[in-house]
N, C-alpha and C positions, 0 to 999 in steps of 0.2 A: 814625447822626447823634446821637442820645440822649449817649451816651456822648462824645460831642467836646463838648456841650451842657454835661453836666454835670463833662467838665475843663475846660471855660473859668469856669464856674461856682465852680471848686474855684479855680482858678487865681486868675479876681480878688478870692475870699475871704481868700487866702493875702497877697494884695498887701495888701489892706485891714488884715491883722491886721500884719504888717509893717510897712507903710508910715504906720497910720496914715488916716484922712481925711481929710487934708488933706495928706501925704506926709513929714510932718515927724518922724515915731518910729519905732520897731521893737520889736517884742515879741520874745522869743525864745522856742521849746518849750520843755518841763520837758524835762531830758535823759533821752535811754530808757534801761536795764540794764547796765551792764557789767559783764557777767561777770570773773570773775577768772580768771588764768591755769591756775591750779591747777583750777577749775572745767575747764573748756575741755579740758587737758590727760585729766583722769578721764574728760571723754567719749570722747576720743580710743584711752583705752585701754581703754574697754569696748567701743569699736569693733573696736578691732585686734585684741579675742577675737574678736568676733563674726567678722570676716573669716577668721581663724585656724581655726574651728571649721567656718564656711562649707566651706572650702579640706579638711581633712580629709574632710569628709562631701562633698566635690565627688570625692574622689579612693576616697573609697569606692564613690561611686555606678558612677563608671566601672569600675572593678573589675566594680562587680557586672554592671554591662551588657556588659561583656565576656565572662564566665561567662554571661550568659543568652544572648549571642551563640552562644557554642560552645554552648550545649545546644538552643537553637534546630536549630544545623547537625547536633548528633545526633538531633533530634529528625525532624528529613527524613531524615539516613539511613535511620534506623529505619522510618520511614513507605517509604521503597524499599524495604528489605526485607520489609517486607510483602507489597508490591506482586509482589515478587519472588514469593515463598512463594506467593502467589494464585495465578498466573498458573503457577508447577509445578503448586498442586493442581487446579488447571483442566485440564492437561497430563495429568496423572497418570490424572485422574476418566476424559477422551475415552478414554484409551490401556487402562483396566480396563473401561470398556464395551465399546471396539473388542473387546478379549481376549476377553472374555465371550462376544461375538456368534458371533467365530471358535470359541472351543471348540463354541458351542450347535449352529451349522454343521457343523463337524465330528462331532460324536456325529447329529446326524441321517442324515451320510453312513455313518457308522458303523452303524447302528441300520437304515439301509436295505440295505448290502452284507446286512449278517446275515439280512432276512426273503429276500432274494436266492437266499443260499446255502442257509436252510433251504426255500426252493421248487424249488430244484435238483437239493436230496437226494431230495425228495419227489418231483421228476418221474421221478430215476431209480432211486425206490426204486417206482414203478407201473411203468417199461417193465419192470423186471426179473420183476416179478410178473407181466407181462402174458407175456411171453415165456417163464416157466416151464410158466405155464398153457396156452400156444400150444404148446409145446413147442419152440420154437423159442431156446431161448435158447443163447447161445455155446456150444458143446462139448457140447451134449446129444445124445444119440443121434437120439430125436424128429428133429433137425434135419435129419438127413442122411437119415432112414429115410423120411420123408413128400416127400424129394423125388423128380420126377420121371427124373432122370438124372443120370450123375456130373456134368456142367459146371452143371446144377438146383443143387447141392448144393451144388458151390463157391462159387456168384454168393452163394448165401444166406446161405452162413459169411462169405464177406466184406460184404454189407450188416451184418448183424448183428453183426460186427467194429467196424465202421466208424462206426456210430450207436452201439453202448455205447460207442468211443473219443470220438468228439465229447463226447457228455455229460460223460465224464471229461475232458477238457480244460477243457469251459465250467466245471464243478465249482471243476477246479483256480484256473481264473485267478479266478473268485471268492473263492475261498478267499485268495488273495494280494491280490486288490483288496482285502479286510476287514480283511488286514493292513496293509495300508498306512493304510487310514482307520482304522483302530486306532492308528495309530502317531502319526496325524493328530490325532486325538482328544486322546493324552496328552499333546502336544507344548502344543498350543492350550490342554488342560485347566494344562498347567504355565506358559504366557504370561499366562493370567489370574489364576494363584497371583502370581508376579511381578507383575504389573499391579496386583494389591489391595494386594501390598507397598509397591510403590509411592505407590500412593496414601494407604495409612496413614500415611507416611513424610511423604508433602507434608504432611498433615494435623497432621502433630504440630510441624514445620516453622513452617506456618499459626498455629500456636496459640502455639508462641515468638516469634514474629517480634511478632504480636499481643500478647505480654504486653510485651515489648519495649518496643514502641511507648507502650505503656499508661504503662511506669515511666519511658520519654521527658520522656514528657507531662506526669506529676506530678510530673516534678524542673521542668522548665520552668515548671509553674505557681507551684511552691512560689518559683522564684527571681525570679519574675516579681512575687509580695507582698513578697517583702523589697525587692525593687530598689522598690514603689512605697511598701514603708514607708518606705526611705531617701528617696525623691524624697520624702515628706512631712515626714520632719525636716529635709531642706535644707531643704525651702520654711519652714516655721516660724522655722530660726533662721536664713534669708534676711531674712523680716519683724522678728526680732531686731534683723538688723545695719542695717537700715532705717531703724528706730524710733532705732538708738543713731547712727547716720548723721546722722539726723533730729535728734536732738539735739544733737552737733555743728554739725552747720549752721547750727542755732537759734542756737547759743553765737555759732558765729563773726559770723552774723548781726546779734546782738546787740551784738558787741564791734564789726563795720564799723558800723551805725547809731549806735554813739557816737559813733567816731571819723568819720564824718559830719556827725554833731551837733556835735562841737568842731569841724570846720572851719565849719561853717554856722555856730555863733555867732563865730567871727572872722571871716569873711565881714560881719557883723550888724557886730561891733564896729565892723571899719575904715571901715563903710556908714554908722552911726550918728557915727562921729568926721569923715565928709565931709561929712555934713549941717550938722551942727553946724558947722564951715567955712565952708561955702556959705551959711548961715546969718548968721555972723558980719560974711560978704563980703556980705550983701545979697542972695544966690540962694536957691535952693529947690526943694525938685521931685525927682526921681527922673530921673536921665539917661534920655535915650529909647536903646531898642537893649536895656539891658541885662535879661539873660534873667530871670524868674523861677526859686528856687531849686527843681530838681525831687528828688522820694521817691525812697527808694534802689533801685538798681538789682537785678534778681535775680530777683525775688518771682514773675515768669512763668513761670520758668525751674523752677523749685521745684513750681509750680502743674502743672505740664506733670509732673514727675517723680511727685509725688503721684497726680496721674493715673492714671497708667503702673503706679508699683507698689500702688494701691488696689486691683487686678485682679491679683497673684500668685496662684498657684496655679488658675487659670482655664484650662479645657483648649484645646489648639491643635486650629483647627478651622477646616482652609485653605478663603478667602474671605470668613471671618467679622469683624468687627466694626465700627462706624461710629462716627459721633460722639455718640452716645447710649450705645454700650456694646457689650457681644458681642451677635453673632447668629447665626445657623445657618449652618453652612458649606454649600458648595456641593459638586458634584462635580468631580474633574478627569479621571474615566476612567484611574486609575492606585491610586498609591498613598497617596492620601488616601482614594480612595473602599474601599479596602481596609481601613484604619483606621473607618470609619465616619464620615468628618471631618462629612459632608450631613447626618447626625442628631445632631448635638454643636453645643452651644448654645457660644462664644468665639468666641477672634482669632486670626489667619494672623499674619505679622510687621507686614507693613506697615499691618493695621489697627488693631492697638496701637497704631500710633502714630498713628494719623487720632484715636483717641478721646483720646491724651495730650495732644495740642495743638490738641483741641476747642474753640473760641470764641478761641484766640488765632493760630490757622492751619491753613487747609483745605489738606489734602493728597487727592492721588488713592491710591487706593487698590491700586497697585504700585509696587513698593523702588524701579525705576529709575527713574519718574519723581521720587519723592522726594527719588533721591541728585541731582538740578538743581533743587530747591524751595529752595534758599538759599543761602547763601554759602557754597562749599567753603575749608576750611582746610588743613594739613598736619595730619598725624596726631600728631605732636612738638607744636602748638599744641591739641590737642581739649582741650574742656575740659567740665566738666557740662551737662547738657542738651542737647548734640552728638548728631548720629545719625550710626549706623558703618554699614559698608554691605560685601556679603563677593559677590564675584562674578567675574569673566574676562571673556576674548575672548566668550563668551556674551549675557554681560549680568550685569545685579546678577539676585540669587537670597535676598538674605537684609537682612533691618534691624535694626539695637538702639540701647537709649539709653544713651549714656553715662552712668556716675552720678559719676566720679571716683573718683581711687586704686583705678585698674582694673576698676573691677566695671562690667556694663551689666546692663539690664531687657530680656528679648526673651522674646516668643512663638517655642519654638526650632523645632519640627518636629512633624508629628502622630506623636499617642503620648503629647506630654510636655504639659506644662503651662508656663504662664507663668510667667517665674523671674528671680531674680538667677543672673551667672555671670560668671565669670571674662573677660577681655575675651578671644578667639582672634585672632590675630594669622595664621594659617593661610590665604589667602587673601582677607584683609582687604584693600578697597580704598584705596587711599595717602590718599587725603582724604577729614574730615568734612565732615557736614552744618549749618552753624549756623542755624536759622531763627529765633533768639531773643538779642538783644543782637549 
């Protein structure tokens, strides 16, 4: 209410200085600036570097985000082959224990046939002593002499046949079991020469794969400071093309607030020459109905822009900022909060524009409701201080401001920062937003 208070305030000051108190004169302003053509034109064409130069370094940046694209994608491969390499030398590692266990196994089987065989030799190296001593040993005379009768004599050549053959059998098959866990032994001892090769092998694998990864990473990083030194000469001779926009606009400004000024003093003159009439004829006064002359149109519109690019280079930080300015983004359990958007102090899209058109229009703080916050136009009619709106069958997902002669202001995506850009037309919805004139 203030403000209605003090345009009507402004208003009957303007009638008074005009009309007069008593309604009988008119004053006219001093007329404002005008520039000259040639003026006007030199801003135009340090603009049209400025956009020019813009457009190069727009078309570099993408370049380079494409190269940091692809080395990103080597940079995962690499990080799989890592993963790779691990995951043999983990293979590897199990498979030269397992080997290990088996040969240790194996030589103990080994290591046990042998005290086996040498207690075997030993049993039958005491019956043999025991039965020379006895006299009783195979084929000795003893044997047969100390028996009682021929069939005495036989039974006992054959017990003692019979018991020195067993031994020699038991002997034998020992003898062949030690071979074989012999054979066992070298087999196992050669799986876990193989098995340590193997695992050496993963290991050196491991340790390329890892350097790999390493030189990944430091081209990724490396291209990842030029891409942000580029984003910072766009943003710079963004606010260039701005300031020379800016001055442009002032010009032209300058030059419609004359030719305003001349229509409003012939407005005056034809006013002053009815008076004077009416006058003549005996009347006086000021027709009722007719409007007071209103300030040029525009200057909200500009306010709003000013706005919008006073915050360039200000990082995107989805959920962040209001009518006061940026604030700390929020999470959304994806890929903002991957970004770190929740700890980064700016603005998402649609909240650039809540603090652009701060005190001259409350917006909610999402694109869709935004793209029905005012008059939609056709996109062939947009004109400055317009908002673009990029979205589908989904819904809107994206907002920017128009600045004219294609460039808009937007908060683009986490990662990047607040920026002048190029207008995209890629998904752009058929109508602007005008919530200003």
């Amino acid at each position: 209410m203030p403000r209605v208070r003090r345009g009507l305030s402004v208003s009957t000051l303007t009638l008074v200085i005009l009309f007069g108190a008593g309604g009988t004169g008119l004053a006219a302003p001093p007329p404002p600036p005008n520039p000259s053509d040639s003026e006007i034109q030199a801003g135009k064409s340090d603009a049209n570097a400025k956009a020019g130069e813009v457009g190069r370094l727009t078309n570099q940046l993408a370049q380079a985000e494409q190269k940091l694209t692809q080395l990103q994608d080597d940079v995962e491969l690499k990080q799989e082959q890592a993963n790779k390499a691990l995951v043999d030398l983990q293979t590897a590692q199990d498979d030269a224990a397992q080997a290990e266990n088996d040969a240790k196994a194996a030589r103990t089987e080994a290591d046990a046939a042998s005290a086996a065989i040498e207690k075997a030799r030993a049993d039958l190296r005491t019956f043999a002593a025991a039965s020379f001593q006895q006299g009783s040993t195979v084929g000795s005379l003893s044997a047969y002499l100390s028996a009682d009768s021929p069939k005495d004599m036989l039974a006992r050549a054959q017990l003692l046949d019979a018991v020195g053959g067993n031994r020699l059998n038991a002997l034998d098959r020992l003898q062949q079991a030690q071979t074989e866990k012999s054979n066992k032994d070298a087999a196992a001892r050669k799986a876990a020469e193989i098995a340590q090769q193997k695992q050496d092998a993963a290991r050196r694998a491991k340790s390329s794969a890892d350097a790999a990864q390493t030189t990944a990473e430091r081209a990724q990083d490396g291209q990842a400071a030029q891409n942000a030194q580029l984003e910072k000469n766009k943003t710079d001779v963004e606010q260039q093309l701005y300031t020379a926009q800016a001055k442009v606009s002032g010009l032209q400004g300058q030059r419609q607030r004359y030719q305003d000024w001349l229509a409003q003093k012939q407005r005056e003159d034809e006013e002053r020459a009815r008076q004077a009439a009416l006058a003549a004829a005996g009347g006086g006064g000021r027709p009722a109905g007719r409007p007071a002359p209103s300030g040029p149109a525009g200057s909200s519109v500009e306010a709003v822009i000013a706005r919008a690019l006073s915050k360039l280079g200000m990082p995107y930080a989805w959920g962040g900022g209001n009518t006061s300015g940026p604030t700390r983004g929020i999470r959304d359990g994806g890929v903002a909060d991957r970004y770190g958007d929740y700890n980064k102090i700016g603005f998402d899209c649609s909240g650039l524009m809540i603090f652009a058109f701060a005190g001259i229009r409350s917006l909610p703080h999402y694109s869709g409701y935004q793209y029905s916050s005012g008059r939609q136009v056709p996109l062939s009619q947009m004109r400055r201080g317009d908002l673009l709106f990029w979205g589908g069958p989904g819904g809107i997902h994206h907002v920017a401001l128009y600045l004219g002669g294609g460039q808009m202001v937007e908060a683009p995506q986490s990662g990047l920062r607040v920026r002048i850009a190029p207008v995209r037309y890629g998904g752009i919805m058929p109508y602007a937003t005008r919530l200003v004139g």
